[in-house]
C-alpha positions, -999 to 999 in steps of 0.1 A, spaced: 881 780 -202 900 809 -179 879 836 -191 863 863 -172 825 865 -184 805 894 -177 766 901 -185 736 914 -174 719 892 -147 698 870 -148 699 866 -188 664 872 -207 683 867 -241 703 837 -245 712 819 -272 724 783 -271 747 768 -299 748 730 -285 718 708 -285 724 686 -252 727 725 -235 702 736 -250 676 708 -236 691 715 -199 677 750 -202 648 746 -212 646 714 -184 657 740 -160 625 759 -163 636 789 -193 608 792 -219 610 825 -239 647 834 -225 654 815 -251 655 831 -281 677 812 -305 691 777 -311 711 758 -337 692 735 -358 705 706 -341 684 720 -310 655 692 -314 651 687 -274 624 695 -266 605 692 -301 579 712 -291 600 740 -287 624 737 -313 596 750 -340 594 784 -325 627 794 -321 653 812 -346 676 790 -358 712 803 -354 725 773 -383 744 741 -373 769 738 -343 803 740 -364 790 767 -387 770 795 -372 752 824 -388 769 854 -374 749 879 -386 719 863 -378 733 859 -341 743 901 -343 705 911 -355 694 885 -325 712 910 -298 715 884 -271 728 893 -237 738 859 -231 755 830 -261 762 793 -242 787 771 -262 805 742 -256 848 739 -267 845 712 -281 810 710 -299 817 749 -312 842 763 -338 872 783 -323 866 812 -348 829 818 -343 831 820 -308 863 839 -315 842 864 -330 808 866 -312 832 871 -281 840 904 -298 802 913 -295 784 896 -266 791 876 -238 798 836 -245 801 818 -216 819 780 -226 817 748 -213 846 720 -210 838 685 -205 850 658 -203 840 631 -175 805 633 -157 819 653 -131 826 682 -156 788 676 -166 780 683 -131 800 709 -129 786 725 -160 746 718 -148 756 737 -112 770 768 -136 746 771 -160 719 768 -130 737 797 -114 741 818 -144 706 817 -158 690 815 -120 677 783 -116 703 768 -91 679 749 -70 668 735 -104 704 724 -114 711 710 -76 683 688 -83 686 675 -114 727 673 -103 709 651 -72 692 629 -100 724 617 -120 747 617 -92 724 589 -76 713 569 -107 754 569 -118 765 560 -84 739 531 -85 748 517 -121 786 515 -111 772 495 -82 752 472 -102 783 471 -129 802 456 -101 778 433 -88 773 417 -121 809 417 -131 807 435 -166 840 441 -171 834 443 -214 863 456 -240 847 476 -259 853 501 -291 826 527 -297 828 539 -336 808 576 -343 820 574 -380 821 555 -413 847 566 -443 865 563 -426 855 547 -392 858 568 -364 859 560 -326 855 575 -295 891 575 -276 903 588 -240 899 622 -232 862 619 -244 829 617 -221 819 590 -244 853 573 -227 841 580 -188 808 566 -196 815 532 -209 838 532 -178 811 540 -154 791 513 -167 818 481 -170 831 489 -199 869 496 -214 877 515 -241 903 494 -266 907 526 -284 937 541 -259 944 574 -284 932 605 -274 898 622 -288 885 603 -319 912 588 -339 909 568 -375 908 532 -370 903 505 -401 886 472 -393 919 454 -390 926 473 -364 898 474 -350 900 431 -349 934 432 -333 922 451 -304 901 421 -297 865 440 -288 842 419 -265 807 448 -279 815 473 -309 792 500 -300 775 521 -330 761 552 -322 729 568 -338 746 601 -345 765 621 -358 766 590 -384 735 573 -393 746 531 -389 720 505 -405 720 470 -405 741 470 -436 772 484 -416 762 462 -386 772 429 -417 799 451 -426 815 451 -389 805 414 -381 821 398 -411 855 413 -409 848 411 -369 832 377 -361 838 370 -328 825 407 -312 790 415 -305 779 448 -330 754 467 -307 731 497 -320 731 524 -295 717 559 -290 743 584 -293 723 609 -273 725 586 -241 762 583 -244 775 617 -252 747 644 -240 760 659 -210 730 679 -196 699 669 -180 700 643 -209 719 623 -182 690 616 -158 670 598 -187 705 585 -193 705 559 -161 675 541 -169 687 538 -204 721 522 -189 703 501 -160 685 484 -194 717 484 -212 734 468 -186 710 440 -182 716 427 -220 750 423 -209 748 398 -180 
């Protein structure tokens, strides 16, 4: 982000506003550091019920966040709105992530690690992905994947994940090519979404909740692709998310053989 970020350290009042970060903290060994998360902040569960809930990612209770008086907010660019953070900056320290491609996930896990003192913690679990994500490229490889694929996140309209995304470096690190070639998450109708010529069509469990009667939907204006539920959580959470991640892609991978 190019900002300077200074705060008491280590942190013993943080506040997280993005659920994928949120789990990596706690993963990293924080328990009552912790003292507020967005309601999106399920991961861990058994955590989630004990904390104050700061409202959603996108639209943040302020005030609540000023009575909280963290030393320490942890947001995420893309995942947060400018003007909140705009605002909290005025108050406390917010330290933002940036990402991208795994390797900006790694990056983030190593700073995060440092920032809240657990960088053994964050080494590790960095140890973790970097092995399983090496090894599913291999097996990609071996197995000659190579699938064209479109990746929807919304209906009304559809929605897909583009370049520029992690979504985008995942489905690359495991075979798979993005037919959407705009950046971020354009609009895309299911005419064009034929003419691209998908081998899988991809629909994610969140942020939009696809059934079986979207999967008929798809396949009858689609016939020749194959419409694949998948969880969202595996494809676009960037924290320690990622080391359950690799055996959910190892078993992915194998249905496409």
């Amino acid at each position: 982000m190019g900002r300077e970020v200074t705060f008491d350290f280590p942190p013993k009042r943080i506040i997280s506003l993005v659920p994928s970060q949120t789990e990596l903290l706690f993963d990293l060994g924080l328990d009552e550091e912790l003292i507020g998360l967005t309601k999106f902040c399920i991961h861990p569960i058994e955590k989630f019920a004990g904390r104050t809930k700061v409202g959603g990612t996108k639209k943040l209770n302020i005030d609540l966040i000023k009575d909280l008086k963290p030393d320490l907010i942890i947001g995420n660019k893309e995942e947060n709105t400018q003007s909140d953070i705009e605002e909290l900056s005025e108050y406390f320290p917010v330290w933002m992530s940036d990402i991208f491609t795994l390797a900006d996930a790694k990056i983030t896990i190593a700073l995060i690690g440092e920032i809240v003192n657990r960088a053994p913690e964050a080494d590790y679990l960095n140890h973790l992905i970097t092995a399983g994500f090496n090894d599913l490229q291999t097996l990609a490889l071996q197995h000659d994947i190579d699938k064209k694929v479109a990746y929807l996140i919304w209906r009304k309209p559809y929605m897909a994940a583009g370049k520029d995304t992690f979504i985008d470096d995942v489905l690359m690190l495991n075979g798979m090519t993005n037919v959407i070639t705009e950046s971020r998450y354009p609009e895309v109708n299911l005419a064009e979404l034929q003419a691209l010529n998908p081998d899988l069509i991809l629909l994610s469990s969140e942020p939009y909740p696809f059934g079986l009667k979207h999967i008929t939907e798809i396949q009858s204006a689609i016939p020749k692709a194959k419409i694949i539920p998948v969880d969202g959580e595996m494809f676009s959470w960037y924290g320690s998310r990622l080391v359950k991640a690799v055996q959910y892609f190892f078993e992915f991978q194998k249905g496409l053989y």
